[in-house]
C-alpha positions as a printed NumPy array, in Angstrom:
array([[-47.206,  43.769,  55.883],
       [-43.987,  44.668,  57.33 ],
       [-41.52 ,  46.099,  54.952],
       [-38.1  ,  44.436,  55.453],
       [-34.587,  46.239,  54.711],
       [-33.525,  44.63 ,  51.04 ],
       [-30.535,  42.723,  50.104],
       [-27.104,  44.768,  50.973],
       [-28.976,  47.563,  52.108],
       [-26.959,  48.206,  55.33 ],
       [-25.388,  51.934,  54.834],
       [-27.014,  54.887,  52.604],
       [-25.454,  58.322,  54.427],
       [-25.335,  61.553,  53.656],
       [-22.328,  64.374,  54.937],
       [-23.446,  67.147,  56.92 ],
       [-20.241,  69.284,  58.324],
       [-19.232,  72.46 ,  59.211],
       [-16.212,  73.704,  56.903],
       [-13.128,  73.664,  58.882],
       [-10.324,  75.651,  58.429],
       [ -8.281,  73.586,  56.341],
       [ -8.395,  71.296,  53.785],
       [ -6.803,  68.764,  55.437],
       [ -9.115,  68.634,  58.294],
       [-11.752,  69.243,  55.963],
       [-11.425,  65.77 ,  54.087],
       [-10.576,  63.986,  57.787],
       [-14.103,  65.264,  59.387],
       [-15.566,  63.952,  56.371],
       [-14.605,  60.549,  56.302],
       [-15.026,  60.049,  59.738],
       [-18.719,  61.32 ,  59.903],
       [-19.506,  58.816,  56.57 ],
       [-18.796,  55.946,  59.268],
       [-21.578,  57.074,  61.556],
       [-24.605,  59.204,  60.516],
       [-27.675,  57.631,  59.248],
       [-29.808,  60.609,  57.824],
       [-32.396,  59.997,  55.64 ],
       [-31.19 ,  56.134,  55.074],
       [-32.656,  52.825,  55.134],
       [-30.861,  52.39 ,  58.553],
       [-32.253,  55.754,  59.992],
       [-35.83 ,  54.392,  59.342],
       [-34.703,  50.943,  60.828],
       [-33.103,  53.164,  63.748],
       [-36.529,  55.463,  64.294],
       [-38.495,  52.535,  64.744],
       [-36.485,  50.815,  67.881],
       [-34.102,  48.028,  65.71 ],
       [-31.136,  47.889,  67.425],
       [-29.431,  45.67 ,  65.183],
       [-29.81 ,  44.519,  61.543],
       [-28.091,  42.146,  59.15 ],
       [-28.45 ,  41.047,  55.756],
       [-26.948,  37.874,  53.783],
       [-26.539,  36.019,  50.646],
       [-25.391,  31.941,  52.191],
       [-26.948,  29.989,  51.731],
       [-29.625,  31.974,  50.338],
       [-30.419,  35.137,  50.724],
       [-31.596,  36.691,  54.215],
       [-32.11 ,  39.783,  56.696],
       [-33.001,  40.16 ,  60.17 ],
       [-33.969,  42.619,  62.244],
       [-33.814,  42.49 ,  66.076],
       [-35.169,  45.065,  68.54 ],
       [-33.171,  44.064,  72.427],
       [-36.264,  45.367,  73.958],
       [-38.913,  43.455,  71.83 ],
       [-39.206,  41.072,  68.939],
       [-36.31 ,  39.802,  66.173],
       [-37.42 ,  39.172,  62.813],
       [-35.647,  36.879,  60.298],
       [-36.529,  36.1  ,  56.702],
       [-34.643,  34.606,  53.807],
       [-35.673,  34.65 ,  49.923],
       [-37.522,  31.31 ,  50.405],
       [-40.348,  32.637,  52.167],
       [-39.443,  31.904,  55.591],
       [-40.513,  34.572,  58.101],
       [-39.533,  34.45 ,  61.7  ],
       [-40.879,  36.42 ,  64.16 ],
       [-39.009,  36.008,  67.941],
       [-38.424,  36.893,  71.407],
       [-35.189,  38.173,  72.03 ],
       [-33.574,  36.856,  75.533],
       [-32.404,  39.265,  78.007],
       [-29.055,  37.96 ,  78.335],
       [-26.196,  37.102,  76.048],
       [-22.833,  35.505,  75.71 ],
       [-19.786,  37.577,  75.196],
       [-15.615,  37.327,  74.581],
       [-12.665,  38.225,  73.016],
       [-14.115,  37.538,  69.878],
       [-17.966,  37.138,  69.492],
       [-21.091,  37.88 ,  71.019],
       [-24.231,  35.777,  70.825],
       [-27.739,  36.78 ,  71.1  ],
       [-30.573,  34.314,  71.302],
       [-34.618,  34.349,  70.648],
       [-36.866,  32.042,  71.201],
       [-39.737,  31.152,  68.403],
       [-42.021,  28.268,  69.451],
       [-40.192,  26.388,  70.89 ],
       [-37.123,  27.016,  68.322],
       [-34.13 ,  29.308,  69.031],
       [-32.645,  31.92 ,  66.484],
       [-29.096,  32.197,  67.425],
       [-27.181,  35.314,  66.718],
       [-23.442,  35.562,  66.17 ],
       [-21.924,  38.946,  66.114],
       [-18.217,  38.62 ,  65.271],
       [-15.956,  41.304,  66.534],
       [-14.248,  41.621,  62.7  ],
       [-15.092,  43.786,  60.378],
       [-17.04 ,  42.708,  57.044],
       [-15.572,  42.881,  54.016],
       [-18.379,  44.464,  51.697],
       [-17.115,  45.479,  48.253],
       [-20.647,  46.917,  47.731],
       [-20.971,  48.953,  51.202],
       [-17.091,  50.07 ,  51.442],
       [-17.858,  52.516,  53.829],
       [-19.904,  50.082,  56.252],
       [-19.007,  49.646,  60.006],
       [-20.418,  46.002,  59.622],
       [-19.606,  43.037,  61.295],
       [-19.358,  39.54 ,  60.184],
       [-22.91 ,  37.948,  61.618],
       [-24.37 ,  34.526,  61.905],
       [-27.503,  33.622,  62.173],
       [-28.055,  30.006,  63.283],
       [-31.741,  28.762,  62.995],
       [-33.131,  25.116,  62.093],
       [-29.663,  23.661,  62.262],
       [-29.218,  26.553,  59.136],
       [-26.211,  28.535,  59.305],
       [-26.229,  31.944,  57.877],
       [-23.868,  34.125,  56.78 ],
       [-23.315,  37.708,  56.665],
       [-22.88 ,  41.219,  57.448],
       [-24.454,  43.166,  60.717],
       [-24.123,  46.296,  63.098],
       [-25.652,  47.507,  65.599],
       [-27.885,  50.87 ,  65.074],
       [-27.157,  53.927,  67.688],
       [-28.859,  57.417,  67.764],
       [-27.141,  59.69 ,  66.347],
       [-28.085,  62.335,  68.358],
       [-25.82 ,  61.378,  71.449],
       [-23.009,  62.925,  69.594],
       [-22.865,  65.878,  71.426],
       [-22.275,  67.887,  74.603],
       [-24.54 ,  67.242,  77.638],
       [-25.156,  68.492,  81.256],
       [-26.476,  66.426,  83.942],
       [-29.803,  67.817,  84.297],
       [-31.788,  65.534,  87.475],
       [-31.006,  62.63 ,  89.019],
       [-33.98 ,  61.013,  88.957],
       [-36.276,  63.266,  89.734],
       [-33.828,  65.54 ,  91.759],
       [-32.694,  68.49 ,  89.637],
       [-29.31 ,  69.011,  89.362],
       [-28.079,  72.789,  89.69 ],
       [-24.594,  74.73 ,  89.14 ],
       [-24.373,  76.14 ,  92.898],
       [-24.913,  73.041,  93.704],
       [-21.685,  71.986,  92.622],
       [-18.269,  73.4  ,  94.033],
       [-15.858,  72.362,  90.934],
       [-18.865,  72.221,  88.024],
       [-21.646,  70.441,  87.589],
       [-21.45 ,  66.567,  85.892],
       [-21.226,  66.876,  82.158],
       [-20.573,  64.266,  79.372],
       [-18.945,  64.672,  76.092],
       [-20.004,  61.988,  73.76 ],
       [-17.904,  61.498,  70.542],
       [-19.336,  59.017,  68.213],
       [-16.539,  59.509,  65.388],
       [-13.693,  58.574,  67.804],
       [-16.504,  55.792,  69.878],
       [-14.728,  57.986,  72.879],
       [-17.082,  59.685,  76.08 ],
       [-15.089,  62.817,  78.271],
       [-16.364,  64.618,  80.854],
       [-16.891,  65.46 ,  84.756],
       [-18.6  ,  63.57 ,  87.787],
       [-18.714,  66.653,  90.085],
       [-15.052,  65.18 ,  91.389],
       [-13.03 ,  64.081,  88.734],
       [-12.552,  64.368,  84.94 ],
       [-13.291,  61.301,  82.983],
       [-12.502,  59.686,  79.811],
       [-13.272,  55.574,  77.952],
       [-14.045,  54.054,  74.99 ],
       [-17.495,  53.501,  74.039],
       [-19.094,  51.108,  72.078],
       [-22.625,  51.478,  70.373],
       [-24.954,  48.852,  70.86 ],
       [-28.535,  49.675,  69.768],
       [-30.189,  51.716,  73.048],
       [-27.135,  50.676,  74.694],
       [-23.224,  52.221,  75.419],
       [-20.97 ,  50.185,  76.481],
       [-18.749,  52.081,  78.82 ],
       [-14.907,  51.424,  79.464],
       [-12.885,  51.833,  82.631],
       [-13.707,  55.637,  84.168],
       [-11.992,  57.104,  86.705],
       [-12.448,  55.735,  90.69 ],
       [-14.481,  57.656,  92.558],
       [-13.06 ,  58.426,  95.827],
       [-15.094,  57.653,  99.039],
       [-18.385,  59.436, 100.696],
       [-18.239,  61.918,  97.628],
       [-20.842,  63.229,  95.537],
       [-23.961,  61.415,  94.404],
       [-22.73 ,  62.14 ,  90.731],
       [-19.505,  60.001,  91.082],
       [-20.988,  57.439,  92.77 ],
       [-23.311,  56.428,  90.683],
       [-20.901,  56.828,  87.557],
       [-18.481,  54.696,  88.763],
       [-20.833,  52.2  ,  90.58 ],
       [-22.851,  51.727,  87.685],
       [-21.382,  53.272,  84.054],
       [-17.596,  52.454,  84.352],
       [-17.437,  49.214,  82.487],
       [-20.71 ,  49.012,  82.442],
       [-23.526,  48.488,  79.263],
       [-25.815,  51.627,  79.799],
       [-29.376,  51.817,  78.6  ],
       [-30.344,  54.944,  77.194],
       [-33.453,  56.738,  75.74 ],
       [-34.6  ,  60.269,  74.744],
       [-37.457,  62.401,  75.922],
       [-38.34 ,  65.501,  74.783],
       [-34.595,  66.083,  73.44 ],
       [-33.075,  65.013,  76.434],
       [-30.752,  62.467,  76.916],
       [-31.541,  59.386,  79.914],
       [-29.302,  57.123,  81.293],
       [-31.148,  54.099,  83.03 ],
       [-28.751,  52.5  ,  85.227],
       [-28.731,  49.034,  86.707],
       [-29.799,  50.351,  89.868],
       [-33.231,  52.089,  88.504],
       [-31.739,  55.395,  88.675],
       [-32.243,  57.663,  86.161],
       [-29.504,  60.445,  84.847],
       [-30.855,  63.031,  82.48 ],
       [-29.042,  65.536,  80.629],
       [-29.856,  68.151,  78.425],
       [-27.826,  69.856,  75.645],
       [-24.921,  72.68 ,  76.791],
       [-26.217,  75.462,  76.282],
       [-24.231,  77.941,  73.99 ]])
């Protein structure tokens, strides 16, 4: 039987940081990597096994749901009821909301993902979002957030384009790199042309990429496809073998590996 995350369950981290050289900064790395790293949690587990969003409630009853973009959604609540769905490839989005939908036998689980934070006196140090879920003419309430992997906080090198490898020489000002920081949700790097810089947001196996630099005309592969297909664009991503893949709109494939030291 599938084991479902319990009541107000959302965060259970652990710190892992370097010391820094003062106090100060000390305390501020700390706090800031309590916001985002899983570990050993009840999330991480939810994480490792492809859920790219979860949410728990207690109105009108108590509930949870699990949804995986790329596969099924499950939703149960303390009555017995036990939902198993298709999520839909699209959803709605504004200023304020975003809706994903699955279908269930002819039924539709609707999913309402409030851009506000949560207020959780029990889970102070959640990024949670005020969630709905909307099934049977049953509205739920809630908290949710989307799950991310961790390991994209780091430094990496564009490493093929699809299954072109990408080389140094090849590369007159440096080869395409990004910089992903998951504490300040910011991405920095290179195209091969131009530095970049946006906000990111985390959405399961999915970045959501702001407004990167323009790529001027008939230049390299690199910048074309970053601004053609990652500035303000939502990214999937995947790892293999500890390397990082973007798969963009257009089928093509960007892999990176770590910077080497």
């Amino acid at each position: 039987m599938r084991k479902y995350i319990s009541f107000f369950s959302l965060i259970n981290i652990v710190m892992n940081f370097s010391c820094s050289n003062t106090q100060l900064l000390n305390e501020k790395n700390a706090a800031a990597k309590e916001k985002i790293f899983y570990h050993d949690s009840l999330i991480a587990k939810s994480q490792k096994k492809g859920i790219d969003f979860i949410a728990v409630g207690h109105l009108p009853q108590r509930w949870n749901i699990e949804m995986d973009f790329d596969n099924d959604c499950y939703f149960v609540n303390e009555e017995g009821l036990t939902i198993k769905a298709k999520p839909n490839a699209t959803f709605i989005s504004d200023a304020s909301k975003e809706i994903y939908t699955s279908e269930s036998e002819n039924k539709k689980i609707e999913l309402i993902v409030y851009k506000e934070k949560c207020i959780n006196k029990n889970d102070k140090q959640s990024n949670s979002s005020i969630t709905k879920v909307i099934f049977n003419n049953i509205t739920y309430e809630g908290c949710g957030q989307f799950l991310f992997d961790e390991r994209l906080h780091q430094y990496w090198v564009l490493d093929y384009i699809d299954n072109e490898q990408q080389f140094p020489i090849n590369y007159a000002k440096g080869i395409p790199y990004f910089k992903i920081d998951l504490i300040k949700n910011k991405m920095t790097g290179f195209d091969g042309s131009n530095k970049l810089s946006s906000n990111i947001e985390l959405k399961g196996n999915r970045i959501l990429f702001g407004q990167l630099n323009k790529a001027p005309v008939n230049t390299l592969q690199s910048a074309t496809l970053i601004n053609q297909f990652i500035s303000n664009h939502l990214v999937d991503y995947f790892f293999r073998e500890d390397k990082l893949v973007f798969q963009l709109a257009n089928d093509t494939r960007l892999t990176f590996k770590l910077k080497e030291n």
